[in-house]
N, C-alpha and C positions, 0 to 999 in steps of 0.2 A: 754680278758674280763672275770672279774670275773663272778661265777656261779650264784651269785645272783644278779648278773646287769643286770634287765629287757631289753629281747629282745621283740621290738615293733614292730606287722605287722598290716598295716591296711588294711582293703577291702574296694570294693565300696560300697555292702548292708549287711543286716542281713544272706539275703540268698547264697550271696557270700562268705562272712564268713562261716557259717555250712558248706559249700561243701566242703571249699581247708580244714576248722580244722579235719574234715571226712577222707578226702586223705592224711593228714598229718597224722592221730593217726593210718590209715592203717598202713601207710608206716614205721612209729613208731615201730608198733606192731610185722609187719614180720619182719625187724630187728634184734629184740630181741630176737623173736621166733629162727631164723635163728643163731644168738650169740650161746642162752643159752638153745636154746630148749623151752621154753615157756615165756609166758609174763605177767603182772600183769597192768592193767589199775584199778584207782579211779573215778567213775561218781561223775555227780555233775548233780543235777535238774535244774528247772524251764526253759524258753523259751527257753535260749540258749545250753543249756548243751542237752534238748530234744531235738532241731532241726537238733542240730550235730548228735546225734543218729542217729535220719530220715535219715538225709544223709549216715550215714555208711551203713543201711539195706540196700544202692540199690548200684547194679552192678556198675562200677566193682570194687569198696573199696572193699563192702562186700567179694569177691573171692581171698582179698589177704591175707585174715587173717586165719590160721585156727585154729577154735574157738575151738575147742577140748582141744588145749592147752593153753587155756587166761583163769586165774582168773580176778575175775569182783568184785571190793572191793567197797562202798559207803563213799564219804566225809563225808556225817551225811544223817541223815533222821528225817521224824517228824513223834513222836512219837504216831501213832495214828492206826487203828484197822488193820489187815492184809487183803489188797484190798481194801484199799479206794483209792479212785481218788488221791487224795493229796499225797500222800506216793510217794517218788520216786522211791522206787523199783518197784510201781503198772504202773507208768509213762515209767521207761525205759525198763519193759516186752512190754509193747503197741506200744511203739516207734520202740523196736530194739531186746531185748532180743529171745523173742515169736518168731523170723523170722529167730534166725540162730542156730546151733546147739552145743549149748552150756552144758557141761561137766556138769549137774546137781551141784558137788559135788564143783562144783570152782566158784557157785556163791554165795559170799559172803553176804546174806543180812543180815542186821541192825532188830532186832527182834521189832513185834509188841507191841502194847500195849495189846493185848490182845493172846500175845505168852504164850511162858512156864515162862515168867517171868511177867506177870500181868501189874499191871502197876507200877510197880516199874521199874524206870528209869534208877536209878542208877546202878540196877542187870544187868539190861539189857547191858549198858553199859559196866562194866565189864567184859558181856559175851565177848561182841565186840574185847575187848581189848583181851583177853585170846585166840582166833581165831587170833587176830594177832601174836600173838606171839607164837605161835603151825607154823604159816607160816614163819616165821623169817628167814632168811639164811645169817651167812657170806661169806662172798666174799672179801678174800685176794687183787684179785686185784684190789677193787675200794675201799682199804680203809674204814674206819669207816663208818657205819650209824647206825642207830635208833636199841640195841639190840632186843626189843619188836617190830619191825615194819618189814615188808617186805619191801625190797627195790624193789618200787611201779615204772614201767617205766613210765608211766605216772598217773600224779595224774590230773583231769580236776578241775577246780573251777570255778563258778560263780560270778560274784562282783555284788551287791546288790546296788540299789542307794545310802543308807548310809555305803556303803564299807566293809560290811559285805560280808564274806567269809565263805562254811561249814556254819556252825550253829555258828560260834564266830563274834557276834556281838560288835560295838564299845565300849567302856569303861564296857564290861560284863564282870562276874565272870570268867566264860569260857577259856575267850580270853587269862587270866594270869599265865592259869596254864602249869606248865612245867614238871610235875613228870609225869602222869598221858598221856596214848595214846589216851584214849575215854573217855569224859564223859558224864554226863547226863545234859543238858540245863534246867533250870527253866526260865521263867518270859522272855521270848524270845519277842522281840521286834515286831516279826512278827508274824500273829497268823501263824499256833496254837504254844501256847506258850513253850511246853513242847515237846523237842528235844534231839536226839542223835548225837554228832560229834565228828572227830577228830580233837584232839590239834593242836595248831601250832608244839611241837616238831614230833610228826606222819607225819604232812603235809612234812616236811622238808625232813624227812627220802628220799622223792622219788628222784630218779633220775632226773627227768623233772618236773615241776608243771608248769600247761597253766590256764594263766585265761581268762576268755571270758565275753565281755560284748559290746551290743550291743543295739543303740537306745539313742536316746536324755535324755532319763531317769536317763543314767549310765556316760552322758558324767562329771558331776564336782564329782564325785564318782572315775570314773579314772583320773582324772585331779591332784586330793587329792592324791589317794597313788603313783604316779607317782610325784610326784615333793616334796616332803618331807615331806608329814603326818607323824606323831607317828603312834605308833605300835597301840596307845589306840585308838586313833583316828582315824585310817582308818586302818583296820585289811588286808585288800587287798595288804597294805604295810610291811607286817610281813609274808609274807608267801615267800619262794623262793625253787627251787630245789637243790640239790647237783651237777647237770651237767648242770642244764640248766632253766632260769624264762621266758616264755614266754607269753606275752600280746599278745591277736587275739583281734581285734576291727573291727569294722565295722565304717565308717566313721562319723555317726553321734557321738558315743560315742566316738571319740578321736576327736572332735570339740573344747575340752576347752584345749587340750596339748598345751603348748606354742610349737614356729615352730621349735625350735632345737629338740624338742622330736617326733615332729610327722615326719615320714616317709613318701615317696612315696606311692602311695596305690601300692596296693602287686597282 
């Protein structure tokens, strides 16, 4: 199987899903740690990407990882004051960060709007980018990736009803760029308008990318990049990992896969 041939697990609920994606990114994590001595995970916001969090803070996921040596990188963030509710970095301290002990220096967050770069988006952005690539490491043996990127073991994403991923939304500016590891979102489809993400080529870079989506809401959203959207048109179909593309569903949201795609539940 090729890398970027979506592997598809479904569960029976939302809340079954967050557990085993939880016990999976543990098991992920020590792994890597175990490999290469540390490990680099990508969060991704809203319901489900929190929920999995929830699930990592409790026993005994929590006890397999040691956090000391995980950097913690964001897909994107919205671009909006440091500590508001909304901000996913303000979301994944509440959920999970806050609870375990995390190396100050390796949490990577996505700067405010009202950081050292104001509201200038696009500075900001760059900031992002230039933290990544102070992080960068080759690795002879797994061949090529992303020279600006860490090779991320896991990157998490959400899929959006309109199949928006990160902050690249369908047919946007964003979504086409390919120089460029972070940039600055305008005119964003969802409020609030004005956001920070990585590109598809940064998403690539990682090792594994998981996207998670769960709920009646998200089911013709993975229906779309699962059975041949464009890239333009359902962005959730333009992301894959280097080793591994993994869809977690929970069984409402993989309702519209025709049957050769849907799986056993898992």
């Amino acid at each position: 199987m090729s890398p970027g041939t979506p592997q598809i697990l479904v569960h029976q609920s939302k809340d079954e899903l967050a557990e085993a994606a939880a016990a999976r990114l543990g098991a992920r994590v020590a792994e890597a740690q175990e490999a290469r001595g540390s490990a680099s995970v990508v969060l991704t916001g809203g319901r489900n990407g929190n929920a999995l969090l929830a699930a990592l803070a409790a026993p005994p996921v929590r006890d397999a990882i040691d956090w000391s040596r995980l950097d913690v990188w964001w897909g994107d963030e919205r671009f909006l004051p440091e500590g508001d509710a909304e901000r996913n970095h303000t979301q994944a301290h509440e959920a999970l960060l806050d609870t375990v002990p995390l190396d100050p220096a390796r949490v990577h967050a996505m700067a405010p709007s009202d950081g050292p770069y104001g509201a200038d988006v696009e500075a900001a952005a760059e900031a992002y980018a230039t933290e990544l690539a102070s992080a960068a490491r080759l690795d002879p043996a797994e061949g090529p990736a992303h020279p600006l990127v860490p090779a991320f073991d896991v990157l998490l994403l959400g899929v959006g009803p309109d199949t928006h991923v990160a902050s690249l939304f369908p047919e946007h500016p964003a979504l086409q760029e390919t120089e460029r590891t972070v940039v600055g979102v305008h005119g964003a489809p969802k409020p609030p308008p004005t956001r920070i993400s990585l590109t598809l080529p940064a998403i690539r870079a990682a090792r594994e990318v998981w996207l998670l989506a769960a709920g009646e809401d998200k089911a013709s959203a993975v229906a779309l990049a699962l059975t041949g959207g464009g890239e333009l048109q359902a962005p959730a179909a333009a992301v894959h990992g280097r080793s591994r593309t993994l869809w977690l569903l929970d069984r409402a949201a993989a309702a519209q896969l025709p049957e050769d795609l849907h799986p056993p539940l898992s």
